[in-house]
C-alpha positions in Angstrom: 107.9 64.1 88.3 104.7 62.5 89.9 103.6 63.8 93.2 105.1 60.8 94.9 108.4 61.4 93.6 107.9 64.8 94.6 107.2 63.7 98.0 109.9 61.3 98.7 112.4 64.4 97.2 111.5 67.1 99.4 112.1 66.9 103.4 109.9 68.6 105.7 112.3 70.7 106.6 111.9 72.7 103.2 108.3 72.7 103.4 108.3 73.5 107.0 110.4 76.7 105.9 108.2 77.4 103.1 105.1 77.3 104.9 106.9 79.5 107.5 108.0 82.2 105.2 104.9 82.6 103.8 102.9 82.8 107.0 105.4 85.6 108.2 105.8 87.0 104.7 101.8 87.4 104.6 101.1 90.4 107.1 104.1 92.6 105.4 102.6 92.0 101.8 99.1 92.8 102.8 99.9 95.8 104.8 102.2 97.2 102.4 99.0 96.8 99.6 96.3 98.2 101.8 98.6 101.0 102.7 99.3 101.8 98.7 96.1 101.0 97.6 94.9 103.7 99.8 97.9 106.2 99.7 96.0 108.8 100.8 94.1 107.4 103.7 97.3 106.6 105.2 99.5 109.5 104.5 96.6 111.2 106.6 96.6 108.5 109.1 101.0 108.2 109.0 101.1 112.1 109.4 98.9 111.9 112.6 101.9 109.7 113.8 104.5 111.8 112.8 105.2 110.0 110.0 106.0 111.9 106.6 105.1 110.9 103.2 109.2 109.7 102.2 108.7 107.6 105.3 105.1 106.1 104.4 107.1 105.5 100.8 109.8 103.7 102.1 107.5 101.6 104.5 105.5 100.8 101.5 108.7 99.7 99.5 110.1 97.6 102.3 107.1 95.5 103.4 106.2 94.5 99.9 110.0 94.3 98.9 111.0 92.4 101.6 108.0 90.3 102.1 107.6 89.3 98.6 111.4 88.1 99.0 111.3 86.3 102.2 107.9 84.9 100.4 109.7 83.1 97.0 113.0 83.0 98.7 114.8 85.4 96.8 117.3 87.1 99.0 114.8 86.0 101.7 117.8 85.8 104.4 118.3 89.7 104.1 114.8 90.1 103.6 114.1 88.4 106.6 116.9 90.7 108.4 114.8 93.6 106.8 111.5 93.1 108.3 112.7 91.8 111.5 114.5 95.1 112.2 111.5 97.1 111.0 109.1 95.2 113.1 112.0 96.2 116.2 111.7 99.5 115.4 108.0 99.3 115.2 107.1 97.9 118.3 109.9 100.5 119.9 108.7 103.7 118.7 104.7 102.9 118.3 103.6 100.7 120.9 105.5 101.5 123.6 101.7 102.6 125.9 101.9 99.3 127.9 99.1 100.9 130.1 96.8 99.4 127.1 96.7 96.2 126.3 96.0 96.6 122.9 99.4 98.5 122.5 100.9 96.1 124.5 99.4 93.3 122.5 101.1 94.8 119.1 104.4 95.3 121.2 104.6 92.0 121.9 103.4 90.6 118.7 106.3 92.8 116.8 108.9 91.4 118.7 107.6 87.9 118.1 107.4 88.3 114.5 111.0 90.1 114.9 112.1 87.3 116.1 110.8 84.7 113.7 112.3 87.0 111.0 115.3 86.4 112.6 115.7 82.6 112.8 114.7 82.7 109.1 118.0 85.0 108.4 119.7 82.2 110.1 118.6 79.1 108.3 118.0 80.3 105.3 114.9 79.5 102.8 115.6 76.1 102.3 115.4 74.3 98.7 111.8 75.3 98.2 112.9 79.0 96.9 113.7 80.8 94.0 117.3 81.0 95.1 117.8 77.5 94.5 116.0 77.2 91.8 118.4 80.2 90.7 121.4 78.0 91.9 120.6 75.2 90.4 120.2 76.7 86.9 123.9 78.5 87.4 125.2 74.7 88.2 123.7 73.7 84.8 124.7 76.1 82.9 128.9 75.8 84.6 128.5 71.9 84.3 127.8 72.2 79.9 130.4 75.1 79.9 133.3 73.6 82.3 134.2 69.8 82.6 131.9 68.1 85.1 132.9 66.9 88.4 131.7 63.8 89.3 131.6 64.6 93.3 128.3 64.6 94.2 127.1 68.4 95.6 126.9 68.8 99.5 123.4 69.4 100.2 122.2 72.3 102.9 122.8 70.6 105.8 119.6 70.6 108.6 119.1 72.1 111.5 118.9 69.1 113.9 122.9 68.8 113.2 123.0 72.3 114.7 124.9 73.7 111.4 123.4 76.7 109.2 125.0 77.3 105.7 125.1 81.0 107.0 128.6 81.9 107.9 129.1 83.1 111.8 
């Protein structure tokens, strides 16, 4: 496929979405390989906090988990749900000093981000994702198996018509 055909396949819509999940997906992969990179800087740092070593563990597992999934679209929507209710808890139980506006700063960023995560969970990672690709492969393989049906597939329908393919 040339680049042109490429161009005139995809929508800007699925690249929007791409571009988006891996702007939010970046901070959560980052953080979660500076923190294991440097386990024991950060138990030290975590324990100041409060925070014991299962929970620095599971911190670790979640934002590169979850970020690399919202990232290549692999479960992304529950990855999404994932960090966006990490980052609520985040901004609840560390940055709750308003009286600095640094603290305040990260509060408000974490429910921003929180948010973000969110509206991802709702429309999904769009065709620019391993899930599809995933999809698309199971299609393949049903269609050789199983008589083909000639009805064209629906596509994922776009947000302007107001309609996720999540289920309310």
């Amino acid at each position: 496929m040339t680049p042109t055909e490429l161009a005139e396949k995809l929508h800007v819509r699925d690249v929007v979405l791409l571009a988006g999940r891996l702007l939010l997906s970046l901070v959560f992969v980052h953080e979660g390989l500076q923190l294991a990179t440097h386990f024991e800087g950060a138990q030290k740092a975590m324990a100041a906090l409060g925070v014991g070593t299962p929970l620095l563990i599971a911190t670790i597992a979640l934002q590169l988990g979850a970020g690399l999934s919202v990232a290549l679209g692999i479960l992304a929507r529950l990855g999404a749900i994932g960090l966006g209710l990490f980052c609520l808890m985040t901004a609840s139980l560390f940055h709750t000093n308003f009286a600095s506006q640094n603290e305040l700063l990260h509060f408000e960023k974490d429910l921003a981000i929180a948010g973000g995560m969110f509206i991802l969970a709702l429309s999904g990672a769009g065709r620019l994702s391993v899930d599809k690709v995933l999809v698309e492969m199971m299609k393949g393989k049903a269609g050789a198996s199983a008589k083909v049906d000639t009805a064209p597939a629906p596509s994922e329908p776009h947000l302007s018509t107001g309609v996720t393919s999540l289920p309310l």
